[in-house]
N, C-alpha and C positions, 0 to 999 in steps of 0.2 A: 903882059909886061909887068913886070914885079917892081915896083917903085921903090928909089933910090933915097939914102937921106936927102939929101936935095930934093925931091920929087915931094915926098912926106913934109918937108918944112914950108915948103913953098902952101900943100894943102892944108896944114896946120896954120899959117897966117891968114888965107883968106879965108878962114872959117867954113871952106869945104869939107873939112875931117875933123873930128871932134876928138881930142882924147883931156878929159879935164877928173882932176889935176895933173899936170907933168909938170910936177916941182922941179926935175934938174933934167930940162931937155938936152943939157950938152952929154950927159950920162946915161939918160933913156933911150936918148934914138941913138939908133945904132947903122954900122954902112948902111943896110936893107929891113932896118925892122925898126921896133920901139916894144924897150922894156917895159912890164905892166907890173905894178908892186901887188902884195899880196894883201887882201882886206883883212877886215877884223871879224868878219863872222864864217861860222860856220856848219852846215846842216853834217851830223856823226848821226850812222848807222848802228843801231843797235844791236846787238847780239840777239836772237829769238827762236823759237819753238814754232812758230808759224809754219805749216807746209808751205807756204809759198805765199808769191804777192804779184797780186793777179794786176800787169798794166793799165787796165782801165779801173779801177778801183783807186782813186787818189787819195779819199780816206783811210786805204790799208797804207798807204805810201806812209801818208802823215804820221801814223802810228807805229809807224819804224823808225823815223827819225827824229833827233831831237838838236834843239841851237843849239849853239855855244858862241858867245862872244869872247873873243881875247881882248883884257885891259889891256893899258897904255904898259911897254914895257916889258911884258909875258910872252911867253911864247905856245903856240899850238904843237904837240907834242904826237908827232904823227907814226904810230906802231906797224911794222913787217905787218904786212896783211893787210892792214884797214884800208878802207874806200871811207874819201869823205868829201861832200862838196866845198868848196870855198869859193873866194867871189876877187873878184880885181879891186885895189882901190878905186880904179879910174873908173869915168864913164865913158863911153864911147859913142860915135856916131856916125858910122858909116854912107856914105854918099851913094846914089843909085848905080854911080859908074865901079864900085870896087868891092871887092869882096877881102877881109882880113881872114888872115890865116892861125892860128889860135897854136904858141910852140911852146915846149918847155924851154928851159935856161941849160944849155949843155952839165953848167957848173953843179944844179940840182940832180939831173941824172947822170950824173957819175957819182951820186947818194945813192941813188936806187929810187928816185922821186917821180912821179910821172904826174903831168900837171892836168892831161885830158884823158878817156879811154876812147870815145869818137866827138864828144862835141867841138870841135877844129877846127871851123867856121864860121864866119859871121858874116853874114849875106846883105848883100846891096839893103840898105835900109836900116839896119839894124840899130837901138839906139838901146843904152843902158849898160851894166854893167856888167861883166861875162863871168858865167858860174864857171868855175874851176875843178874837174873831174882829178882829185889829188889822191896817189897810190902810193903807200912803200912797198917795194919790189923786195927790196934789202933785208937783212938780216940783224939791222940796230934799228932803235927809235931814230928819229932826226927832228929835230927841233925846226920849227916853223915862224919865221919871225915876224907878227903884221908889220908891211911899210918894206919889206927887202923884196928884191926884184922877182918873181917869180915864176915867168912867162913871158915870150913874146910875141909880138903879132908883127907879121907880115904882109903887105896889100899887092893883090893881083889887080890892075883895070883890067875891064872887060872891052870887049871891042866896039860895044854901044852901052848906054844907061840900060839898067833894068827895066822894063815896061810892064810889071807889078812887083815892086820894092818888099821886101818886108815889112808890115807895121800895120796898123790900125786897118787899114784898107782891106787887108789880106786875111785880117783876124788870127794875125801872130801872135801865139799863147805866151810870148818870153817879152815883146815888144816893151822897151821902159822898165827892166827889173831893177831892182834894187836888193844888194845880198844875194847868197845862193837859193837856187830855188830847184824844190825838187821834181819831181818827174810830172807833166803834165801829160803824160800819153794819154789820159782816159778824154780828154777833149779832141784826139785823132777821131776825123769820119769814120773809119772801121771801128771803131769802141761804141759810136754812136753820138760824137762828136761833131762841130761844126767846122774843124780842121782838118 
């Protein structure tokens, strides 16, 4: 069952669902979802000569990408072609009965903007803020504004609580992020990880 504004306000008051800040919930939540604005930082991929960048190596990760924060007022200037992560302002906190669904804003992709490539999810437990998988499809720049809406999430319950949540317990590599964070694949069991 995909919950309702009502359903959402109702879990938003008893402090079952966390979404902080929602500066203007009459404009955020939406019939079946809740807008998430766009943070101020951001991890850009560089341009390289590199043959490749081997997933379990998060030192080559590192070495491919670099911050950027957007000041107060500026805008991130997103080019045809680029991949780059960004982060939600909000933080979120997902309850063990619901899983959020991670969407673009119709208004952006009809720019050619795409907000995820598969991270679209956020799983019973989840707490922190959600990295933004941001593409231009298109054929112009589009300007990027931190604080304008840029994504929404939508919440499925499940038919029971999760009975191992995401988070500390499970030894979730994202649990608690702050900002966009790049690829932790080399902590997956098959790289030789304890995930």
């Amino acid at each position: 069952m995909i919950l309702s504004d009502g359903d959402i306000l109702a879990r938003l008051e008893s402090g079952d669902l966390v979404i902080d800040p929602l500066d203007d919930p009459d404009l955020q939540i939406q019939p079946a979802s809740v807008d998430l604005k766009l943070g101020r930082e951001f991890l850009e991929f560089q341009r390289t000569n590199i043959p490749y960048i081997h997933p379990h190596s998060e030192d080559e990760i590192k070495d491919y990408v670099t911050e950027t924060y957007v000041d107060e007022g500026d805008d991130f200037i997103l080019h045809p072609g680029d991949f780059v992560l960004g982060t939600t302002k909000e933080r979120v906190e997902i309850p063990a009965d619901l899983i959020a669904h991670v969407e673009g804003r119709s208004s952006l992709g009809r720019l050619a903007i795409v907000v995820h490539a598969t991270a679209g999810l956020c799983d019973p437990g989840y707490e922190g803020q959600i990295t933004l998988e941001l593409s231009n499809l298109g054929t112009a720049p589009v300007a990027l504004t931190p604080g304008m809406r840029v994504s929404q999430l939508t919440f499925t319950e499940l038919t029971s609580p999760a009975e191992r949540p995401y988070g500390e317990e499970r030894g979730s590599k994202y649990q608690g992020q702050s900002g966009p964070q790049a690829s932790r694949l080399g902590g997956d069991r098959e790289f030789g990880g304890d995930q």
